[in-house]
C-alpha positions in Angstrom: -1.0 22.4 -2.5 -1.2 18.8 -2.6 2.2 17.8 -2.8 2.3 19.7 0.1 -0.4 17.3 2.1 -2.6 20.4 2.5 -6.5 20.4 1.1 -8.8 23.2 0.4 -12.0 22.1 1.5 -13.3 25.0 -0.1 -12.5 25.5 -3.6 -14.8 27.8 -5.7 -14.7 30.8 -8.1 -15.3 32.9 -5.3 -12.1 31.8 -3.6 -9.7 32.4 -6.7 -8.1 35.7 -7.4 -6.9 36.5 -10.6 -3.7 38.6 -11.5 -2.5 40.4 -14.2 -2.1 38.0 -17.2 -4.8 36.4 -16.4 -2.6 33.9 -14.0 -5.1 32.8 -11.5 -4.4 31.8 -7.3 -6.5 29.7 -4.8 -7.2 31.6 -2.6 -8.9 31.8 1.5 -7.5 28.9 3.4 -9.6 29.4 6.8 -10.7 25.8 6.5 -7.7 24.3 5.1 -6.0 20.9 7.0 -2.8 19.3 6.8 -3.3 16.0 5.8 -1.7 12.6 6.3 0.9 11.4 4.0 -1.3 8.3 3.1 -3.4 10.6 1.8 -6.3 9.1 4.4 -9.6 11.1 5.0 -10.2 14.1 7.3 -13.4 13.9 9.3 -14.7 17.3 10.3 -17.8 19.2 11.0 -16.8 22.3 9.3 -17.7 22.9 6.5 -17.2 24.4 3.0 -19.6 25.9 0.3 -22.4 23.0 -0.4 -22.8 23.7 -4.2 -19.1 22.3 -4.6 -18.8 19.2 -2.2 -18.5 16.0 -2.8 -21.0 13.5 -2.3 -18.8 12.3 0.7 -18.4 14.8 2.6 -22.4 15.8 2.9 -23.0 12.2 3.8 -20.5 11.3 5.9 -18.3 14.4 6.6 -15.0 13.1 4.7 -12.8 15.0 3.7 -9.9 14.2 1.5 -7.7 15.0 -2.0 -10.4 13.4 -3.8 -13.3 15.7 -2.4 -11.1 18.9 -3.2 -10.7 17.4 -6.7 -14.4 16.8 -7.1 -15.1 20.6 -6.2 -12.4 21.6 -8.7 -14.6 19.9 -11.4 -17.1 22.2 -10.3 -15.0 25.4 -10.3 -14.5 24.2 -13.8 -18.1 23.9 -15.2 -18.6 27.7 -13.1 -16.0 29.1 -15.3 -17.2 27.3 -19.0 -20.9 28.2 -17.8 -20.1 31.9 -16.0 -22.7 30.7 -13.2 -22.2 28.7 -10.1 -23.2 24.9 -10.0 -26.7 24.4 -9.6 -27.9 27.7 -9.6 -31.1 28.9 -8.7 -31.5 25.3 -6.7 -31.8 25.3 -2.9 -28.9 24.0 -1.1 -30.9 21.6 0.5 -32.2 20.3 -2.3 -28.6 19.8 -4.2 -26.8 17.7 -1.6 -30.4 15.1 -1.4 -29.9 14.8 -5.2 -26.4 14.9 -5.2 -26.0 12.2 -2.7 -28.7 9.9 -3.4 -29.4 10.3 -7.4 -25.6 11.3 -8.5 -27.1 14.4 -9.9 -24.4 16.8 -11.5 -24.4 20.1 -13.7 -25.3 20.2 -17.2 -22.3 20.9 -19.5 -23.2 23.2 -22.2 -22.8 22.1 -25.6 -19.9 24.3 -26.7 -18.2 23.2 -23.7 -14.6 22.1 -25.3 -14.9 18.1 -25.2 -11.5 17.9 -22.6 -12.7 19.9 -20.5 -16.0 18.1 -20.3 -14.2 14.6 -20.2 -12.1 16.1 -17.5 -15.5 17.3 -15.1 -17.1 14.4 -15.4 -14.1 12.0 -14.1 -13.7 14.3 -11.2 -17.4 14.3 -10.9 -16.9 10.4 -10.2 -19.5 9.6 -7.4 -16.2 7.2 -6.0 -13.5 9.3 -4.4 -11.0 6.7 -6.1 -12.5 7.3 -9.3 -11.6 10.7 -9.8 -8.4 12.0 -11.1 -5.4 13.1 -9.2 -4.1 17.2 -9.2 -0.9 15.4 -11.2 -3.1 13.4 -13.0 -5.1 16.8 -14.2 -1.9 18.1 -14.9 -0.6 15.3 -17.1 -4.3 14.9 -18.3 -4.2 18.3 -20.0 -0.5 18.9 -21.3 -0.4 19.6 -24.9 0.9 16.1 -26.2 -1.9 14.2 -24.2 -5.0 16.2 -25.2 -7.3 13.7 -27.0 -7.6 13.7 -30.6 -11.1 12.8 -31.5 -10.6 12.1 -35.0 -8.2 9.4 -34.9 -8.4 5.4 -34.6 -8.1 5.4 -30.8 -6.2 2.2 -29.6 -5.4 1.2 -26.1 -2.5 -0.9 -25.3 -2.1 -3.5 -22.2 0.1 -6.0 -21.1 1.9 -8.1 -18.6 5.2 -6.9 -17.4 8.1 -7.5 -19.8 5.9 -8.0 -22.8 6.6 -4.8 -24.5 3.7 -2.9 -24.4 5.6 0.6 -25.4 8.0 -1.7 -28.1 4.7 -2.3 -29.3 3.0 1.3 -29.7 6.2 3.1 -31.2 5.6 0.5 -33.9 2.3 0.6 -34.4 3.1 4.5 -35.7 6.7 3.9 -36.8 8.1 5.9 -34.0 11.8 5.2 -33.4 13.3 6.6 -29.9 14.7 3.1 -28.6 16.2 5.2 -25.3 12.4 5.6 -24.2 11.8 2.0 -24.9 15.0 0.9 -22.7 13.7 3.4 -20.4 10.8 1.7 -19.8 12.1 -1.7 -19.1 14.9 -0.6 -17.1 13.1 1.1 -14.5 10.0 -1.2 -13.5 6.1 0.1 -13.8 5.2 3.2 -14.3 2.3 4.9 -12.7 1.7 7.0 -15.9 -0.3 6.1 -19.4 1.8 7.8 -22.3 -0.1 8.8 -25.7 1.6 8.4 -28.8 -0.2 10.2 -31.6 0.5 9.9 -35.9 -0.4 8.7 -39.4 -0.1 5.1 -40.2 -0.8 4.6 -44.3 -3.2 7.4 -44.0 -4.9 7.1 -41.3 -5.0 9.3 -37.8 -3.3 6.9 -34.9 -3.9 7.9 -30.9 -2.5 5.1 -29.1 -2.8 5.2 -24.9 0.5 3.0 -23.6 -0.5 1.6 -20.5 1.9 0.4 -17.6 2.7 -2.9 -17.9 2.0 -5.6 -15.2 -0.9 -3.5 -13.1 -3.1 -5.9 -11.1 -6.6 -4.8 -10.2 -5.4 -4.7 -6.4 -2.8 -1.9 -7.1 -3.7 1.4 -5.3 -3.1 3.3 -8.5 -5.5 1.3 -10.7 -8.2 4.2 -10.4 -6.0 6.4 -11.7 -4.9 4.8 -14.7 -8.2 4.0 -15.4 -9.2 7.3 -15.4 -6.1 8.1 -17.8 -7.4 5.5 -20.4 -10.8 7.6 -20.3 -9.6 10.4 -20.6 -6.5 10.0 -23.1 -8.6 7.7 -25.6 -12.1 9.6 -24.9 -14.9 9.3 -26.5 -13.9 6.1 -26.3 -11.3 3.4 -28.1 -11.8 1.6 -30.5 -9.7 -1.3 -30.0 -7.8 -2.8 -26.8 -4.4 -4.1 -27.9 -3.8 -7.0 -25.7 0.4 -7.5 -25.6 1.3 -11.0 -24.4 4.7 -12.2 -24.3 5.7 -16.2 -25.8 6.1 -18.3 -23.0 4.2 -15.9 -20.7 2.9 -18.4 -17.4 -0.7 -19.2 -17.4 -1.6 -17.2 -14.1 -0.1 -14.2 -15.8 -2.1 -14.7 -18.6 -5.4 -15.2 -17.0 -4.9 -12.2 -14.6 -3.8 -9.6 -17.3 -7.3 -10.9 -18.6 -9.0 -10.4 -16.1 -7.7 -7.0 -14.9 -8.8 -5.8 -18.4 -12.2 -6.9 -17.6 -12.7 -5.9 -14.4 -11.1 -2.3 -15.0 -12.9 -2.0 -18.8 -15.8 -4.0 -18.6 -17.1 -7.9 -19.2 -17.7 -7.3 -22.8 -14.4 -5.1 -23.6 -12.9 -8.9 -25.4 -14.7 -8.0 -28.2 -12.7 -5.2 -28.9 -9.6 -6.8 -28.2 -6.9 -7.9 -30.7 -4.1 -9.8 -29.6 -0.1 -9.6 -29.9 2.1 -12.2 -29.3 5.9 -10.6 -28.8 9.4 -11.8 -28.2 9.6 -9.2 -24.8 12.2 -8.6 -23.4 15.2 -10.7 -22.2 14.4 -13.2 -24.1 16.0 -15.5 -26.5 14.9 -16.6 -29.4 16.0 -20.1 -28.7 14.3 -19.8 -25.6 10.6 -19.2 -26.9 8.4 -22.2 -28.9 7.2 -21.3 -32.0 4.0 -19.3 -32.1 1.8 -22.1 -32.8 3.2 -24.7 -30.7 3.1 -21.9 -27.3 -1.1 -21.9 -28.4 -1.4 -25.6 -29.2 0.3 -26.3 -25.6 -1.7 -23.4 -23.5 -4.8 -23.8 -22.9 -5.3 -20.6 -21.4 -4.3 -19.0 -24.4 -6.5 -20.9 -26.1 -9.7 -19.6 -23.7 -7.9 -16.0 -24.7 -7.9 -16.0 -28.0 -11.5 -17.8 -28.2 -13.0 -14.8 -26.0 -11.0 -12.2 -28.2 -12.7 -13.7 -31.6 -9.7 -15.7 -32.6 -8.1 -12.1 -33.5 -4.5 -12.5 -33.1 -1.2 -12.1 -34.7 2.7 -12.7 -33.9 4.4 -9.1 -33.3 8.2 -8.7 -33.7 8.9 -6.3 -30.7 12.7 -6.0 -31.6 11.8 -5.4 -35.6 13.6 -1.6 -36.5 10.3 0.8 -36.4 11.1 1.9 -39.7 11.5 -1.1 -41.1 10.0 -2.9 -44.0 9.2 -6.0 -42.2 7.7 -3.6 -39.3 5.7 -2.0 -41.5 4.2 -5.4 -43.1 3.4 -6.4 -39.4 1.2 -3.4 -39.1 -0.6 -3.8 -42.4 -2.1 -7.2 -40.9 -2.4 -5.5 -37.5 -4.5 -2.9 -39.2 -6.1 -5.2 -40.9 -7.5 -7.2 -38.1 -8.1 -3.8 -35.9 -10.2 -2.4 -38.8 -12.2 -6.0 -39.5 -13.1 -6.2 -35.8 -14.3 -2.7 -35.6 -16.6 -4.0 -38.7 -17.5 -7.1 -37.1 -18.9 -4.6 -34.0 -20.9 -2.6 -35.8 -18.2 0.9 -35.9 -18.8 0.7 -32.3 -16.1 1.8 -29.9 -15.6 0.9 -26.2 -18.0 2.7 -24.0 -15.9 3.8 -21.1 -18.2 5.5 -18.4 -16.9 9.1 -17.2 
């Protein structure tokens, strides 16, 4: 429906018809409206089923992808609870609370943990914070469902310094056509999750795209990808910066992590220095040298605890050597998340 520029403006359980095999339809599009390829807002004063809109539209009469997305969050917690959103509640009532004081439904304690994760981001009081329909779909295929009993790590770079090199290491994956992929074909829009054992121990991983600025109109939805893929929450941010890297690069990959994770996420934070790609080696100073000269880096690594080590990007997955390079990577992941208490990131949803 999207893809098609059309939204629903009305999406509840009492709009959806199911068929045989339980396959369920949208249904009633009275209120439906094409909308712009930009995906801007629709102002209109008609209107859909209270209980389900977003905060938006009862204020201001916006209508958008985002508010449809919102109401499908409630069409979820209506089919985990078997009752409508704020049941029982007059209407009026609802919209005050959900406007002024972000009030949402209760999720019931057996609720499965993805679908909860998943409400709450398209609960977001912030149209751009909520998911996208392909983000939902992404969001909830089979080999991007959270695992919540593994050491949840989140990777992020600058372009070219090997963020996804990085990850299929981390959990000896080898699938160097993937990896070429990637640095053939510019950014990608789209977090991947790489999931295994490394010397025992459960490994999600999130592989951000490399090189996104705060500024880029996709940042919400990556966000909301991190969220959701490393949910309840990492517990370490892998920070992938390549030898040689320029100091404005540097200093706005750190910052985008702040601004996008929080002012305290640094503390989580171990860094990777790698070779990236298209480079030389005769081209890159020695790892100590590139610090010694950078002061940047320095203010980096000072604000990330001093917690850094040099990661050979080009080193066969398999590999002994690879495998050495994770054992101190491990190390320092599992001595920081010590250091913090056992805490992991908080990410709000």
């Amino acid at each position: 429906m999207h893809a098609n520029h059309v939204i629903h403006r009305d999406i509840k359980g009492a709009n959806c018809i199911i068929f045989e095999g339980n396959l369920l339809k949208l249904a009633d599009f009275g209120i439906a409206r094409y909308i712009a390829i930009d995906g801007s807002e629709v102002t209109s004063s008609e209107k859909g089923t209270r209980r389900y809109m977003a905060p938006e539209i009862n204020s201001q009469n916006h209508f958008s992808f985002a508010s449809d997305l919102y109401a499908y969050g409630m069409l979820a917690i209506e089919m985990v609870s078997g009752r409508e959103p704020f049941e029982g509640s007059e209407w009026q009532y609802v919209v005050y609370q959900v406007v002024e004081n972000n009030l949402r439904p209760d999720v019931p304690r057996d609720c499965p943990k993805v679908v909860a994760i998943l409400m709450r981001l398209c609960w977001s009081k912030e149209p751009e914070d909520r998911p996208t329909a392909d983000d939902i779909v992404h969001l909830l295929h089979s080999d991007n469902t959270p695992r919540f009993d593994a050491l949840r790590l989140v990777v992020v770079g600058s372009q070219g310094a090997g963020t996804t090199a990085v990850s299929r290491r981390v959990i000896f994956r080898n699938d160097e056509k993937v990896e070429k992929s990637s640095a053939l074909h510019g950014i990608s829009r789209t977090c991947k999750r790489l999931q295994g054992e490394v010397f025992g121990t459960a490994i999600s991983i999130v592989d951000t795209p490399e090189g996104l600025q705060v500024s880029d109109t996709g940042i919400k939805s990556i966000v909301a990808q991190v969220k959701f893929q490393s949910a309840p929450g990492p517990h370490a941010f892998l920070l992938v910066i390549r030898i040689n890297s320029p100091p404005k690069t540097i200093r706005n990959t750190v910052a985008h992590l702040r601004r996008c994770f929080g002012e305290n996420v640094c503390k989580h934070v171990v860094v990777l220095f790698t070779r990236g790609f298209g480079a030389s080696e005769a081209s890159l100073l020695p790892l100590s040298e590139y610090i010694n000269r950078n002061i940047d880096v320095k203010q980096v690594l000072h604000d990330c605890g001093n917690r850094y080590i040099g990661f050979a990007d080009t080193c066969p997955p398999d590999s002994s050597g690879n495998q050495d390079q994770v054992k101190q990577l491990m190390a320092l992941i599992n001595q920081m998340i010590g250091t913090n208490g056992g805490k992991r990131v908080k990410l709000s949803l």
